[in-house]
C-alpha positions as CSV (number, residue, x, y, z in Angstrom):
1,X,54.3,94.4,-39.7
2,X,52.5,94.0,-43.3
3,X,53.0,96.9,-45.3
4,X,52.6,94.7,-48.6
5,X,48.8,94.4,-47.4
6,X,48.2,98.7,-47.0
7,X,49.8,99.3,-50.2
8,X,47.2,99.5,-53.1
9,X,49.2,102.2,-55.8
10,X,50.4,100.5,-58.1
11,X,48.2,97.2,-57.8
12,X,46.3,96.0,-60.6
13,X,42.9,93.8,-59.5
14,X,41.7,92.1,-63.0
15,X,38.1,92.4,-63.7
16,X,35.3,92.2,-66.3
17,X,33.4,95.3,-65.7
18,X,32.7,98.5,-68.1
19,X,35.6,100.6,-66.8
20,X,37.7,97.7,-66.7
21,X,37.1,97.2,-70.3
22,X,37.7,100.9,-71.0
23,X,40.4,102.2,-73.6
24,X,43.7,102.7,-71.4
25,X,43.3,106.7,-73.2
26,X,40.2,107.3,-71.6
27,X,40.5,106.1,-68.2
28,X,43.8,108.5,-68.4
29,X,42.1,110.8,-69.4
30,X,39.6,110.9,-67.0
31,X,42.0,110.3,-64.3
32,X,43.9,113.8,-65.5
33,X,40.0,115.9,-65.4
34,X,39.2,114.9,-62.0
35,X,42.8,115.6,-60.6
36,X,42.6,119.0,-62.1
37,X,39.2,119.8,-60.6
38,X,40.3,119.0,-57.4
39,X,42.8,121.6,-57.3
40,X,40.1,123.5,-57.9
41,X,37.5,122.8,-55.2
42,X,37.6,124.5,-52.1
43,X,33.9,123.6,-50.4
44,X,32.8,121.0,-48.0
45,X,29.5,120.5,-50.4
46,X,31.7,120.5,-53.4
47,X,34.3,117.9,-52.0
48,X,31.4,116.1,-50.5
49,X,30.0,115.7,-54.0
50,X,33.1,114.6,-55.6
51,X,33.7,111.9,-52.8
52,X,30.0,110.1,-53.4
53,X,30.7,110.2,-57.3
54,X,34.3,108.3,-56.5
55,X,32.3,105.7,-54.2
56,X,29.8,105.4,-56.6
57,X,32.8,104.5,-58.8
58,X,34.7,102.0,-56.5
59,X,31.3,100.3,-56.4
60,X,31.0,100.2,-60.2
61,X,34.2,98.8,-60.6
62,X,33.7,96.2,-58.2
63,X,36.8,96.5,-56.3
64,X,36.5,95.9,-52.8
65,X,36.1,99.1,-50.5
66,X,38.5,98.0,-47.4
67,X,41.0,97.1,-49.3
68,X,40.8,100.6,-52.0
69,X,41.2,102.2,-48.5
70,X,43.7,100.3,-46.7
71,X,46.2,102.0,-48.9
72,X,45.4,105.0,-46.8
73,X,47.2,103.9,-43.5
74,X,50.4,104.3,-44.6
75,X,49.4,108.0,-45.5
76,X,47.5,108.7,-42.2
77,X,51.0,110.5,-40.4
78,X,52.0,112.3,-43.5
79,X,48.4,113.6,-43.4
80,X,48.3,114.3,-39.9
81,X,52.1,116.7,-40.1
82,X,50.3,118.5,-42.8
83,X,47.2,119.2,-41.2
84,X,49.1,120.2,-38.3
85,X,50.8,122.7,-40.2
86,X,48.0,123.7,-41.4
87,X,46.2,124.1,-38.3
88,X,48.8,126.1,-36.8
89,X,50.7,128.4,-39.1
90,X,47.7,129.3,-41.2
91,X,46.7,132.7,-39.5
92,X,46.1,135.2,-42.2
93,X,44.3,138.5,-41.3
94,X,40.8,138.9,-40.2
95,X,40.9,135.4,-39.1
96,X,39.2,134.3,-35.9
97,X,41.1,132.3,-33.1
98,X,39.4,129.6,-31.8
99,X,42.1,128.0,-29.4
100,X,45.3,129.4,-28.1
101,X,47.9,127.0,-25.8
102,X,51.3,129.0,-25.2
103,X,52.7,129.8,-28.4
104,X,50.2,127.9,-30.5
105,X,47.2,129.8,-32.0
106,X,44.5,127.6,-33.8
107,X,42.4,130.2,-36.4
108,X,38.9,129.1,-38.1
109,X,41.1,129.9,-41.2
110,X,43.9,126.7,-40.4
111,X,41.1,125.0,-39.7
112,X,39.6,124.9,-42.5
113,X,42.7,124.5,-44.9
114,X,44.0,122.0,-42.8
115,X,40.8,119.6,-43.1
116,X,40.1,120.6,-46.8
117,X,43.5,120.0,-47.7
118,X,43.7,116.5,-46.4
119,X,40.8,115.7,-47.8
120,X,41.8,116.5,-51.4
121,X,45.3,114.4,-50.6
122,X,43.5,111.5,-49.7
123,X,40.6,111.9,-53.1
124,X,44.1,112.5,-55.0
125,X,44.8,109.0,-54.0
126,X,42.0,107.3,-54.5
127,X,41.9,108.6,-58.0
128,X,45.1,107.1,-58.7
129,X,44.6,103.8,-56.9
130,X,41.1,103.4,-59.3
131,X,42.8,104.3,-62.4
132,X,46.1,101.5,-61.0
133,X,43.4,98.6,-60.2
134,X,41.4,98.8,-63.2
135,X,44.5,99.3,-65.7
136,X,47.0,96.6,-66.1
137,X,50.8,98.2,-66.4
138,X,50.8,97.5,-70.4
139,X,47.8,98.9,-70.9
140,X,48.8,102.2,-68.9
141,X,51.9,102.1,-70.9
142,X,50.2,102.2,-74.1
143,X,47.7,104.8,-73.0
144,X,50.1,107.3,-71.9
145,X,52.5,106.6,-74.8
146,X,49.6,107.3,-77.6
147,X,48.4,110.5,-75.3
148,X,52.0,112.2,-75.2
149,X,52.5,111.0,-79.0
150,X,52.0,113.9,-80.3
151,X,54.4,116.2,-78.4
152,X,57.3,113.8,-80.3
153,X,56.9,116.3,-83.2
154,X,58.7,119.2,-80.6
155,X,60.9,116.4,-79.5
156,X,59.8,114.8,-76.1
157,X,60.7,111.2,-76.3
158,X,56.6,109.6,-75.6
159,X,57.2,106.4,-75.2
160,X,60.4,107.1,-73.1
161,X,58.2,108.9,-70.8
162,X,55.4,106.8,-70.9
163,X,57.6,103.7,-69.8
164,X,59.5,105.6,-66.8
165,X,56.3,106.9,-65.4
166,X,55.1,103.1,-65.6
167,X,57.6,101.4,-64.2
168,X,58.3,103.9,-61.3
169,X,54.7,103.0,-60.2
170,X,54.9,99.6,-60.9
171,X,58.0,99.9,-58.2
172,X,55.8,100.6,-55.4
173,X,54.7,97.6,-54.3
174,X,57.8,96.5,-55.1
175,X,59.9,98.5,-53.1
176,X,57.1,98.1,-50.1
177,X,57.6,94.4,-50.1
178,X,61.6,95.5,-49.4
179,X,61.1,97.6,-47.1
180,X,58.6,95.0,-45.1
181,X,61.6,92.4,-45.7
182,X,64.3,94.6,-44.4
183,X,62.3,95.5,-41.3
184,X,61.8,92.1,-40.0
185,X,65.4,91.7,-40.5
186,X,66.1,94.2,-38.3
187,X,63.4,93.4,-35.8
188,X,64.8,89.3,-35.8
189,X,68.0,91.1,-34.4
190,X,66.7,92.6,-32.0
191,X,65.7,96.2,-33.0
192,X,62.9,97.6,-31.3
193,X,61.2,100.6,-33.6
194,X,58.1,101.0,-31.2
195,X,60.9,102.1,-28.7
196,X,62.3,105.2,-27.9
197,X,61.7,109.0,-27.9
198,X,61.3,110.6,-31.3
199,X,65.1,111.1,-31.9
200,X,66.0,107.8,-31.5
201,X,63.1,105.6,-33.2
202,X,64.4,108.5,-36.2
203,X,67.6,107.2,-35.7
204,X,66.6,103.4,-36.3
205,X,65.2,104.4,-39.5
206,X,68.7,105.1,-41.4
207,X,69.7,101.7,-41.1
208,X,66.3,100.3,-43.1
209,X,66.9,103.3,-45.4
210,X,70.2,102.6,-46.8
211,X,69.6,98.8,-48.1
212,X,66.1,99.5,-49.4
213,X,68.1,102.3,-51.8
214,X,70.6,100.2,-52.4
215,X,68.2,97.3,-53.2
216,X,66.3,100.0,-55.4
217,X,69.3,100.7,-57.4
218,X,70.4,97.1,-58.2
219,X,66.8,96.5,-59.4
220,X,67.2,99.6,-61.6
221,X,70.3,98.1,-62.9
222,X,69.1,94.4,-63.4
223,X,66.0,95.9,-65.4
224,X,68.0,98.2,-67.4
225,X,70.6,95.3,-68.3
226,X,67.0,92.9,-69.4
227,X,66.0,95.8,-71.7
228,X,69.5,96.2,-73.1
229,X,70.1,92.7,-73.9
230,X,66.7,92.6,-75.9
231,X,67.9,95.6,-77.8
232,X,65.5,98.7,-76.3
233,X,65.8,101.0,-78.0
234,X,63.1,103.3,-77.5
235,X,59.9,103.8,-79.3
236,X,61.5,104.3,-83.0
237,X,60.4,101.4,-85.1
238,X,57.7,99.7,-82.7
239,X,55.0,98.1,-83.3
240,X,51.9,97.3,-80.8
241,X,50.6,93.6,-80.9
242,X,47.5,95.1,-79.4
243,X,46.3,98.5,-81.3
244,X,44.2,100.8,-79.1
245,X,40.6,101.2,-80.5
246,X,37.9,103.8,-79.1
247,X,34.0,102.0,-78.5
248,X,30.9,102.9,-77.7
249,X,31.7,102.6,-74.2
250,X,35.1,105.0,-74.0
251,X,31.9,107.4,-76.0
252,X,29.4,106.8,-72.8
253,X,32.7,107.6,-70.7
254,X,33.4,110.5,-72.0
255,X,29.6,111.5,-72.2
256,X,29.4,110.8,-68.6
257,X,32.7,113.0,-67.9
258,X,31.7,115.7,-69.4
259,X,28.3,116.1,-67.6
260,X,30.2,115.4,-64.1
261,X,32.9,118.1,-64.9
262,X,30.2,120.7,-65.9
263,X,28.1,119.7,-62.9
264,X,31.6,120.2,-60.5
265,X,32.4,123.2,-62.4
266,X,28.8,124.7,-61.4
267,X,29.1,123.9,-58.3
268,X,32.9,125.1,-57.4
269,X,30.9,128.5,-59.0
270,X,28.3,128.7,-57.4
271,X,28.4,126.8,-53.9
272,X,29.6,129.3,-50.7
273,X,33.2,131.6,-50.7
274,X,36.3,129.7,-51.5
275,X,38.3,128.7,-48.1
């Protein structure tokens, strides 16, 4: 079992390319725009769109496709409960039914939400993993800090934020590697997950669970007890050794943003009925 190889949030792949080089702001920024019109699109043609321009952005970036995607196997039966859901509870009226077992009715409605909503879960993701492998952890750090900096005039501690955000997805990986660890140590003594009716390979699950939070806390702990003992104290009174500065390129970025989210924004309008 290698779950250290299918987890890609949180990752950071160095590279020399354009969006590489990018300020930390505007990837960020970007990163927030196409979340937000994704919650938004609710068309085949519309999500088919969005998906080439992501590919066309993996490809930019240079980052290798298998491995961007692999991070999507640990998703794929968290995906499939949902679609299920989906599939089977979504029966509002006027819709059709296109299979019926038993108690189970299937509408063209469920359908549809089911496979549309999976699709924007997994384009959520990808999002994410781009914005994780192209942006080193400081960098993201930074960004975040000097986008939230000015909500510190109503009080919300930036840099605070910024930092916990960070370093809870910086704990991913992290806490995958545990988990891998903590399963083979089970498996050397003799526990069989692959075993089992649903109930019991549930069951074997508690006994990974417990160490892998308890491990989570103590590395909490150690890390707090590091920033303590080189007096953290916030953001009051830092300095950067590395000031964030806007070029021509973040300009180009956000050029090329804004005619992507004006072409999505046409086509959300304009392209067939929501749902």
């Amino acid at each position: 079992m290698e779950l250290t190889r299918n987890i890609t949030l949180g990752v950071y792949l160095p590279g020399n390319t354009t969006i590489h080089r990018l300020d930390p702001r505007t990837k960020i920024t970007a990163a927030m725009v196409l979340l937000v019109l994704l919650l938004f699109i609710k068309t085949y043609t519309a999500f088919a769109f969005f998906a080439a321009a992501l590919a066309a952005l993996v490809l930019f970036t240079r980052i290798p496709v298998k491995y961007a995607l692999s991070g999507l196997k640990p998703m794929l039966p968290v995906l499939l409960i949902m679609w299920l859901f989906q599939l089977f509870l979504q029966k509002p009226p006027g819709s059709e039914i296109i299979f019926s077992l038993w108690i189970f009715r299937v509408s063209d409605t469920g359908l549809r939400l089911g496979t549309l909503m999976s699709i924007r879960v997994v384009l959520l993701y990808l999002v994410i993993t781009i914005l994780t492998m192209t942006t080193s952890m400081v960098e993201l750090t930074d960004g975040a800090e000097a986008l939230l900096k000015p909500f510190r005039k109503i009080g919300v501690p930036s840099q605070e934020l910024a930092m916990t955000g960070v370093i809870a997805l910086r704990f991913v990986p992290t806490l995958a590697e545990e988990l891998e660890k903590i399963i083979k140590a089970q498996m050397a003594r003799g526990v069989a997950f692959d075993r089992g009716n649903f109930i019991q390979r549930t069951a074997k699950i508690f006994p990974v669970l417990l160490p892998l939070f308890v491990n989570a806390f103590k590395r909490g702990e150690e890390l707090i007890t590091a920033m303590e003992a080189r007096n953290y104290a916030g953001g009051t009174g830092r300095t950067k050794m590395k000031v964030l500065k806007m070029c021509r390129c973040d300009a180009g970025a956000f050029i090329v943003l804004f005619i992507f989210t004006a072409a999505m924004v046409a086509l959300i309008l304009m392209v067939g009925p929501p749902y």
